[in-house]
C-alpha positions in Angstrom: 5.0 1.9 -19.3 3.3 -0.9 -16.8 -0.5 -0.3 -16.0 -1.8 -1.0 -12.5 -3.8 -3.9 -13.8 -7.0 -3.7 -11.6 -7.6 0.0 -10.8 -10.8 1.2 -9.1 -11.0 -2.4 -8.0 -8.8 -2.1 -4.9 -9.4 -1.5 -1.6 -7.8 -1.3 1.7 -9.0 -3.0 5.0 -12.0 -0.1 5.5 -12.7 -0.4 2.3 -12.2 2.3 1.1 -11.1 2.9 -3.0 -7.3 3.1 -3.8 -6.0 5.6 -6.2 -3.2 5.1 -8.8 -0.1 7.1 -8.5 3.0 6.9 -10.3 6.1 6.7 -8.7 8.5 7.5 -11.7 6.7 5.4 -14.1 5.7 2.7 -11.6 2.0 2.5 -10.9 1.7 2.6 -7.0 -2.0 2.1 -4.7 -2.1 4.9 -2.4 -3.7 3.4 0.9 -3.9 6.1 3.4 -3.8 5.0 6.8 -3.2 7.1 10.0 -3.1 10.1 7.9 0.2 8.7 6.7 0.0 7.7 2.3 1.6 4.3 1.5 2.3 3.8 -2.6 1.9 0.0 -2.8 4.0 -1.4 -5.8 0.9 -2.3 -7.7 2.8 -4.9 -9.7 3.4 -6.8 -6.6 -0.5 -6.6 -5.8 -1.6 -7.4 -9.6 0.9 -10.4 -9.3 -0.8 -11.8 -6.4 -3.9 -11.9 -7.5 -3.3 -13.1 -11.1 -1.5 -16.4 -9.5 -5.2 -16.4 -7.4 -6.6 -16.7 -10.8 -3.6 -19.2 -12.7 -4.2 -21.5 -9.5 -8.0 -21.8 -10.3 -7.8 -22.2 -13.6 -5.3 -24.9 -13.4 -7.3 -26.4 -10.5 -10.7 -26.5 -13.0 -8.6 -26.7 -16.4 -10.9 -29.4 -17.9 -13.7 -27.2 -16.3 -12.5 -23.8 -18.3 -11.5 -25.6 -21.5 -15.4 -27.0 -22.2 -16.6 -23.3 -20.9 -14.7 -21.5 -23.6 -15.7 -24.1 -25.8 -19.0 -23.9 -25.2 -18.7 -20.1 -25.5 -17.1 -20.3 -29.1 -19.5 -22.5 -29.8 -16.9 -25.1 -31.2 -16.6 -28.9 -30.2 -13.6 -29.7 -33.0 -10.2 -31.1 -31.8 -8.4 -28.5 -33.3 -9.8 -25.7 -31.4 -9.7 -27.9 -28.0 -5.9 -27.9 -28.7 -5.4 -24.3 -29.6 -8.2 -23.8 -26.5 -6.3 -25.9 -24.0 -2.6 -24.5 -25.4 -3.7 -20.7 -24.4 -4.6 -22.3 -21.1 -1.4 -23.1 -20.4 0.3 -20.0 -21.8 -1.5 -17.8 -19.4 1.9 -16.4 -17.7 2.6 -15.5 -21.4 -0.7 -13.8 -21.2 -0.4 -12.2 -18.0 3.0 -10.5 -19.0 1.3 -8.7 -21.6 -1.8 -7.1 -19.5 1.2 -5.4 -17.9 1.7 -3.0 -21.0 -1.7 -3.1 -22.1 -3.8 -3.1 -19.1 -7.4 -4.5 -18.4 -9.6 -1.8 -20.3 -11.4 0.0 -18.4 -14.9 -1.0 -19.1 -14.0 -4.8 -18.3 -12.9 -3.4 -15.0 -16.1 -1.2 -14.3 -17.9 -4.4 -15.7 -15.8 -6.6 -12.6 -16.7 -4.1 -10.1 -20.3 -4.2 -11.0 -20.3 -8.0 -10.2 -19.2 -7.6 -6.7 -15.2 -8.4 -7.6 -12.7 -6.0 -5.5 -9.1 -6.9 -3.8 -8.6 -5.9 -0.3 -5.0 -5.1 0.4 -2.8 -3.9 3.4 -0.6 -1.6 3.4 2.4 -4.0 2.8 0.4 -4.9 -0.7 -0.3 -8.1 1.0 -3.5 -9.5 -1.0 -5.8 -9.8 2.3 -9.5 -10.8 0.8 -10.0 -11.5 -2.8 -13.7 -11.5 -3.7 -15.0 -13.1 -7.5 -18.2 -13.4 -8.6 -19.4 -16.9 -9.0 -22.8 -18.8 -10.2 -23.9 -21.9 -8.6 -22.4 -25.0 -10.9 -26.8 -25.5 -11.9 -27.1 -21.7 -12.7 -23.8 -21.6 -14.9 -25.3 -24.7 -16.9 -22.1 -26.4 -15.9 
């Protein structure tokens, strides 16, 4: 069964909370508007925003690479390759949150730090906003 990847973290234009409902066993956003429910495919929303995400990491690639890097606390050529190969396997990656889902503490943990999608009720992705640290503050 697929997961709505990023529930409690979306929002409609008010912004108000979206619930998950399933239609069958397709995870839908409910956005209410003019007393009327919409169920959103929220496949087609978790799509949209995890190209957002693929097009920044392959915009900053070096950028990531030395951050998770720095984070293993690694410098060797090896793990840069195996680093830098998962990189570029992310669709791979992405394919399996869909059966696994984002637990739900990482997700109360985003939403904590200010990150929330604002759909319409067409599941167009309408504002998109991440948490970010100045380059300084990230010791980037």
């Amino acid at each position: 069964m697929t997961k709505a990847l990023f529930e409690g973290l979306v929002l409609d234009e008010a912004g108000n909370a979206l619930p998950v409902a399933y239609v069958g066993s397709d995870p839908t956003y409910v956005l209410v508007e003019d007393g009327f429910a919409y169920h959103v495919d929220a496949r087609k929303v978790d799509e949209q925003v995890l190209s957002m995400f693929r097009e920044q990491v392959q915009q900053n690639e070096a950028l990531v690479s030395e951050g998770v890097l720095r984070m293993l606390g690694k410098d060797d050529l090896f793990t840069k390759v195996a680093v830098d190969r998962q990189i570029r396997n992310l669709d791979q990656h992405f394919a399996q949150l869909f059966t696994v889902g984002i637990p739900e503490q990482a997700r109360q943990y985003l939403g904590m730090l200010g990150f929330s999608i604002v759909i319409n009720r067409h599941g167009e992705v309408v504002d998109l906003k991440m948490p970010s640290l100045p380059i300084d503050e990230a010791g980037l």
